[in-house]
N, C-alpha and C positions, 0 to 999 in steps of 0.2 A: 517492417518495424521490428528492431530489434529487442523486442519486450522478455519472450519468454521460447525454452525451448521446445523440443518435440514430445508432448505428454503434460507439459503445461506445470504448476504449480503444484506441489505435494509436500504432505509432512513430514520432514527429518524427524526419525526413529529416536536418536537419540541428538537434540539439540543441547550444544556450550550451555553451561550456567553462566548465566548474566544478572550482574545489578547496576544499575546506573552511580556510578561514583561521583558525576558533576553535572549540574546542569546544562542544559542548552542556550536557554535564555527565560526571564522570567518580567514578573510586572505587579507590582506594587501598588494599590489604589485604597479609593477611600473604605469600601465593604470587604473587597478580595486582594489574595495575593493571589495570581496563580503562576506555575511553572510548568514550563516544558524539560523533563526529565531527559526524555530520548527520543528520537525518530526511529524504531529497526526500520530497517532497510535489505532488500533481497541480499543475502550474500556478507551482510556484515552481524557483528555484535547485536545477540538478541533475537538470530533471525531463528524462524523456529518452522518456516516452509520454505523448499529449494524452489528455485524460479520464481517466488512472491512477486506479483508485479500490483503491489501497494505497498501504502506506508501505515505504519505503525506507530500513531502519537501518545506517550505515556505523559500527562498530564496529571498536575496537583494545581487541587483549586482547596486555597482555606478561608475558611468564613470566620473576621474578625469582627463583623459587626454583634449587634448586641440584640440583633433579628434574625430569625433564619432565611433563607436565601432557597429559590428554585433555580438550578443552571439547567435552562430553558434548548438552547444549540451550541454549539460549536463551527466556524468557516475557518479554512485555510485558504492563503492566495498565496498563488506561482507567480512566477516572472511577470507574464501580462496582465498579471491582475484579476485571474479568474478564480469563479468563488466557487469551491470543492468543498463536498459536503460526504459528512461521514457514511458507510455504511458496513452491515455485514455480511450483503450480499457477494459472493463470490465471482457471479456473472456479472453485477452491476460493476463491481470496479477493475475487474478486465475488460467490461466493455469500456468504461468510462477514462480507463488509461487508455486505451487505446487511441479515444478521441484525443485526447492528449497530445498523444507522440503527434497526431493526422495535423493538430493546429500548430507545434510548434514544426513541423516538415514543413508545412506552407513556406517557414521563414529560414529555412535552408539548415536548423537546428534537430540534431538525432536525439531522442530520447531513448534513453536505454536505463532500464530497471537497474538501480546501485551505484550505477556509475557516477567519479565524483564523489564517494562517501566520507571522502578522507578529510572532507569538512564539518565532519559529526567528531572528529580527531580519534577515529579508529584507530587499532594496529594492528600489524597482521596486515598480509597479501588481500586484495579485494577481488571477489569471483568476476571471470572475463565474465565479457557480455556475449548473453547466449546466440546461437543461431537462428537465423528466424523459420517457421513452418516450409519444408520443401515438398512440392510434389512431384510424386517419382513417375512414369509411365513415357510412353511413346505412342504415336497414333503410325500407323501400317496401313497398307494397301491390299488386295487379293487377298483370295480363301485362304493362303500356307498362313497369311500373318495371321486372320483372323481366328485359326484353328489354334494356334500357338498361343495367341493371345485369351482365348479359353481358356486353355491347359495353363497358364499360367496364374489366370483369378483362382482355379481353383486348387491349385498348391498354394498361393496367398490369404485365401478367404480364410481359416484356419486362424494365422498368424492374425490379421486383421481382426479376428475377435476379438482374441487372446487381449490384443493391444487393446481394444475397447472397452472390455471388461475393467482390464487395468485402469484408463485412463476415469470411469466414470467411479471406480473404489477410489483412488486419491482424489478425487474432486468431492466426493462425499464426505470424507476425513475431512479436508482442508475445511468445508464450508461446515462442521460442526463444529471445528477448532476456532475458526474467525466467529462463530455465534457464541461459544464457551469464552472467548474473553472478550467480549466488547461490550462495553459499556451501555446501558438502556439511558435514554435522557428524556423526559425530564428527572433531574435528580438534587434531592431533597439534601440542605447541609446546616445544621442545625449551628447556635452559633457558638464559636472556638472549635468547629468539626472542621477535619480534612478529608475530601472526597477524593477518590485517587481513579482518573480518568481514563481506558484506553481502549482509544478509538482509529479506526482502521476509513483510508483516505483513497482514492486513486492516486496514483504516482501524481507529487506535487512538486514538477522543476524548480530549481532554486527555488525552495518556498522565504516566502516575504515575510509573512504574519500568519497569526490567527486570532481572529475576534470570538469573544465568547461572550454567550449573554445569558442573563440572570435576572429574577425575579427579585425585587424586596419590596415589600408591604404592594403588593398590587403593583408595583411601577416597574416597568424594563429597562433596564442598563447594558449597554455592553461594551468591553473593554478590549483593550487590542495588546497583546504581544507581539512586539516588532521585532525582528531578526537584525533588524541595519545591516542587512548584506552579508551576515555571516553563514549562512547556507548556500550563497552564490555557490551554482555549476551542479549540486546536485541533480543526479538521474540525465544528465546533458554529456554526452559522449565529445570527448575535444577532438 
Protein backbone atom coordinates (compact mmCIF):
# COMPACT_ATOMS: atom_id res chain seq x y z
CA UNK A 1 0.00 0.00 0.00
CA UNK A 2 1.24 3.07 -1.19
CA UNK A 3 0.60 5.08 1.99
CA UNK A 4 3.90 6.27 3.38
CA UNK A 5 7.56 6.05 2.72
CA UNK A 6 10.63 4.42 4.47
CA UNK A 7 10.95 6.29 8.02
CA UNK A 8 7.24 7.04 8.07
CA UNK A 9 5.71 10.57 8.80
CA UNK A 10 7.87 13.50 10.27
CA UNK A 11 7.68 17.20 10.92
CA UNK A 12 8.79 19.67 8.33
CA UNK A 13 11.31 22.08 10.12
CA UNK A 14 10.08 24.75 8.43
CA UNK A 15 6.48 24.44 6.97
CA UNK A 16 4.62 27.24 4.04
CA UNK A 17 2.56 29.73 5.80
CA UNK A 18 -0.88 28.90 5.05
CA UNK A 19 -4.44 30.53 5.72
CA UNK A 20 -7.44 29.22 4.17
CA UNK A 21 -8.77 32.00 1.78
CA UNK A 22 -12.19 30.11 0.78
CA UNK A 23 -14.11 27.61 1.97
CA UNK A 24 -14.63 23.97 1.11
CA UNK A 25 -18.21 23.59 1.68
CA UNK A 26 -20.53 24.77 4.63
CA UNK A 27 -24.31 24.38 6.22
CA UNK A 28 -26.51 26.66 7.54
CA UNK A 29 -29.31 25.49 10.12
CA UNK A 30 -31.70 26.37 12.60
CA UNK A 31 -28.85 26.69 16.09
CA UNK A 32 -25.49 26.23 13.75
CA UNK A 33 -23.61 27.31 10.77
CA UNK A 34 -20.71 25.29 10.42
CA UNK A 35 -17.78 25.23 7.76
CA UNK A 36 -15.25 23.39 6.50
CA UNK A 37 -12.45 25.63 5.98
CA UNK A 38 -9.68 23.19 4.65
CA UNK A 39 -8.72 19.52 4.46
CA UNK A 40 -4.36 19.58 4.76
CA UNK A 41 -3.52 16.84 3.03
CA UNK A 42 0.00 14.98 2.91
CA UNK A 43 1.98 17.05 0.36
CA UNK A 44 -0.28 19.98 -0.12
CA UNK A 45 -1.31 23.49 1.29
CA UNK A 46 -1.14 23.43 5.04
CA UNK A 47 0.67 20.40 5.36
CA UNK A 48 3.07 20.79 8.24
CA UNK A 49 4.39 16.63 8.44
CA UNK A 50 6.11 14.97 5.26
CA UNK A 51 4.43 11.55 4.53
CA UNK A 52 1.15 12.44 6.76
CA UNK A 53 -0.96 9.74 6.08
CA UNK A 54 -4.18 11.53 7.68
CA UNK A 55 -6.30 14.29 7.15
CA UNK A 56 -6.48 17.34 8.63
CA UNK A 57 -10.27 19.00 9.06
CA UNK A 58 -10.29 22.87 10.01
CA UNK A 59 -13.69 23.42 10.94
CA UNK A 60 -15.87 26.58 12.20
CA UNK A 61 -18.88 25.84 14.00
CA UNK A 62 -20.99 29.28 15.11
CA UNK A 63 -23.57 29.30 17.73
CA UNK A 64 -26.51 31.64 16.66
CA UNK A 65 -28.97 30.45 18.87
CA UNK A 66 -29.81 32.35 21.94
CA UNK A 67 -28.66 29.06 24.17
CA UNK A 68 -25.41 27.70 24.42
CA UNK A 69 -24.56 24.65 22.63
CA UNK A 70 -22.13 21.38 23.53
CA UNK A 71 -20.56 19.95 20.03
CA UNK A 72 -20.70 16.66 21.46
CA UNK A 73 -18.56 14.52 18.08
CA UNK A 74 -17.77 14.90 14.72
CA UNK A 75 -17.98 11.71 11.75
CA UNK A 76 -16.67 11.91 8.32
CA UNK A 77 -17.75 9.32 5.44
CA UNK A 78 -15.73 8.25 2.27
CA UNK A 79 -16.96 6.84 -0.71
CA UNK A 80 -18.55 3.51 0.90
CA UNK A 81 -20.05 5.26 3.50
CA UNK A 82 -17.80 4.53 6.23
CA UNK A 83 -17.92 6.29 9.35
CA UNK A 84 -14.27 7.66 10.52
CA UNK A 85 -13.91 9.16 13.60
CA UNK A 86 -11.27 11.67 14.73
CA UNK A 87 -8.23 11.04 16.62
CA UNK A 88 -4.78 12.21 17.93
CA UNK A 89 -3.37 9.07 18.09
CA UNK A 90 -0.48 8.69 15.69
CA UNK A 91 -0.74 4.84 15.68
CA UNK A 92 -4.39 4.72 15.52
CA UNK A 93 -4.61 6.56 12.26
CA UNK A 94 -1.81 4.80 10.38
CA UNK A 95 -3.26 2.00 11.60
CA UNK A 96 -6.67 2.89 10.68
CA UNK A 97 -5.68 4.25 7.18
CA UNK A 98 -4.20 1.51 6.53
CA UNK A 99 -7.38 -0.47 6.89
CA UNK A 100 -8.45 1.92 4.54
CA UNK A 101 -6.39 1.51 1.63
CA UNK A 102 -7.00 -3.01 2.58
CA UNK A 103 -11.13 -2.27 2.07
CA UNK A 104 -10.92 0.01 -0.85
CA UNK A 105 -7.92 -2.80 -2.66
CA UNK A 106 -10.76 -5.33 -2.20
CA UNK A 107 -12.35 -3.27 -4.98
CA UNK A 108 -9.38 -3.07 -7.32
CA UNK A 109 -9.09 1.04 -5.99
CA UNK A 110 -5.16 2.27 -4.68
CA UNK A 111 -5.33 4.52 -2.03
CA UNK A 112 -2.49 6.73 -1.76
CA UNK A 113 -2.06 9.60 0.87
CA UNK A 114 -2.68 13.25 -1.30
CA UNK A 115 -3.28 11.90 -4.22
CA UNK A 116 -6.09 13.71 -6.18
CA UNK A 117 -5.76 17.00 -3.95
CA UNK A 118 -6.24 19.18 -6.86
CA UNK A 119 -9.94 18.88 -5.82
CA UNK A 120 -9.27 20.99 -2.60
CA UNK A 121 -8.20 23.50 -5.95
CA UNK A 122 -4.61 23.62 -4.77
CA UNK A 123 -1.62 25.12 -6.90
CA UNK A 124 1.58 24.07 -7.06
CA UNK A 125 3.02 20.44 -8.27
CA UNK A 126 1.38 17.68 -5.79
CA UNK A 127 4.04 15.36 -4.00
CA UNK A 128 4.34 11.86 -6.09
CA UNK A 129 3.07 9.00 -4.27
CA UNK A 130 5.73 7.57 -1.96
CA UNK A 131 7.26 4.14 -2.05
CA UNK A 132 5.97 1.51 -0.11
CA UNK A 133 8.26 -0.41 2.99
CA UNK A 134 10.91 -2.78 1.00
CA UNK A 135 12.73 -5.39 2.52
CA UNK A 136 16.15 -5.74 1.59
CA UNK A 137 18.13 -9.43 2.50
CA UNK A 138 18.68 -12.83 0.79
CA UNK A 139 18.39 -16.27 2.32
CA UNK A 140 22.03 -18.49 1.41
CA UNK A 141 22.89 -21.97 1.74
CA UNK A 142 26.49 -23.34 3.39
CA UNK A 143 28.86 -22.10 6.13
CA UNK A 144 30.69 -19.22 3.37
CA UNK A 145 27.02 -17.56 3.08
CA UNK A 146 26.32 -18.00 6.66
CA UNK A 147 29.80 -16.52 7.72
CA UNK A 148 29.27 -13.60 5.33
CA UNK A 149 25.93 -13.13 6.25
CA UNK A 150 27.29 -12.55 10.01
CA UNK A 151 29.69 -10.10 8.92
CA UNK A 152 27.31 -8.37 7.16
CA UNK A 153 24.39 -7.79 10.24
CA UNK A 154 27.25 -6.69 11.97
CA UNK A 155 28.45 -3.76 9.76
CA UNK A 156 24.54 -3.22 9.44
CA UNK A 157 23.43 -3.29 13.08
CA UNK A 158 25.11 0.10 13.67
CA UNK A 159 23.37 1.78 10.67
CA UNK A 160 20.09 -0.01 11.87
CA UNK A 161 20.11 1.84 15.18
CA UNK A 162 20.98 4.94 14.00
CA UNK A 163 17.75 4.55 11.65
CA UNK A 164 15.82 3.61 14.77
CA UNK A 165 16.61 6.09 16.84
CA UNK A 166 15.64 8.35 14.18
CA UNK A 167 12.56 6.82 13.22
CA UNK A 168 11.16 6.63 17.01
CA UNK A 169 12.42 10.91 17.53
CA UNK A 170 10.16 11.89 14.38
CA UNK A 171 7.39 9.81 15.63
CA UNK A 172 7.72 11.38 18.92
CA UNK A 173 7.50 15.06 17.37
CA UNK A 174 4.71 14.18 15.02
CA UNK A 175 2.55 12.63 17.84
CA UNK A 176 3.18 15.78 20.09
CA UNK A 177 2.33 18.11 17.13
CA UNK A 178 -1.15 16.08 16.22
CA UNK A 179 -1.80 16.35 20.28
CA UNK A 180 -0.76 20.27 20.28
CA UNK A 181 -3.37 21.06 17.64
CA UNK A 182 -6.39 18.84 17.93
CA UNK A 183 -9.20 19.84 19.17
CA UNK A 184 -10.67 18.15 22.69
CA UNK A 185 -14.54 17.64 22.22
CA UNK A 186 -16.82 17.87 23.95
CA UNK A 187 -16.77 21.60 23.31
CA UNK A 188 -18.65 24.39 24.99
CA UNK A 189 -19.86 27.52 22.52
CA UNK A 190 -21.67 30.10 24.15
CA UNK A 191 -24.14 31.94 22.06
CA UNK A 192 -23.07 34.40 18.93
CA UNK A 193 -19.47 32.30 19.85
CA UNK A 194 -17.39 30.77 17.05
CA UNK A 195 -15.48 27.73 17.94
CA UNK A 196 -12.75 26.89 15.54
CA UNK A 197 -12.30 23.03 15.11
CA UNK A 198 -9.17 20.91 14.03
CA UNK A 199 -9.50 17.54 13.98
CA UNK A 200 -7.18 14.93 12.51
CA UNK A 201 -9.13 11.82 10.55
CA UNK A 202 -7.51 8.69 8.91
CA UNK A 203 -7.28 9.08 5.25
CA UNK A 204 -10.93 9.70 4.10
CA UNK A 205 -11.28 8.76 0.00
CA UNK A 206 -13.43 10.95 -1.77
CA UNK A 207 -14.95 12.00 1.49
CA UNK A 208 -18.84 12.57 1.28
CA UNK A 209 -19.80 14.42 4.45
CA UNK A 210 -19.40 15.15 7.88
CA UNK A 211 -22.05 15.09 10.53
CA UNK A 212 -21.64 16.75 13.66
CA UNK A 213 -23.51 16.83 16.74
CA UNK A 214 -24.37 19.02 19.42
CA UNK A 215 -26.11 19.58 22.54
CA UNK A 216 -28.91 22.31 23.15
CA UNK A 217 -30.97 22.45 26.43
CA UNK A 218 -30.36 18.55 27.13
CA UNK A 219 -31.47 17.56 23.53
CA UNK A 220 -29.12 16.10 20.66
CA UNK A 221 -28.90 17.26 17.07
CA UNK A 222 -26.94 16.59 14.37
CA UNK A 223 -26.32 18.07 11.14
CA UNK A 224 -24.64 16.92 8.03
CA UNK A 225 -22.23 18.98 5.69
CA UNK A 226 -22.53 17.46 2.44
CA UNK A 227 -19.79 17.60 -0.31
CA UNK A 228 -22.18 16.61 -3.36
CA UNK A 229 -19.33 15.10 -5.06
CA UNK A 230 -16.96 17.78 -4.88
CA UNK A 231 -13.98 16.00 -3.17
CA UNK A 232 -14.56 12.93 -5.53
CA UNK A 233 -11.03 11.01 -6.14
CA UNK A 234 -9.35 12.36 -3.25
CA UNK A 235 -6.39 10.07 -1.81
CA UNK A 236 -7.63 7.42 -4.86
CA UNK A 237 -4.49 7.16 -7.24
CA UNK A 238 -6.21 7.00 -11.08
Amino acid sequence: MLLVSCGGPRVIKQPEPFKPEQILAELRSEHVDVFLDWIVVSGAAGSWAKNAVWDEYLLRVENHHHDAIVIMWVRAFDSKNTELRPSSEREVLVKESRQTAKRYKKDGVKVTAGAGSDGLLLTGSLAAASAPYMAMGAVSSGSTAAATGALAMIAVAPVLLVGGVVVTVNNNKVEKELKRRHSMLPRHLEPGQTGHLDLFFPLVPSPQRIDLNYRLDGVGHTVTVDFAGSLDGLHIEN
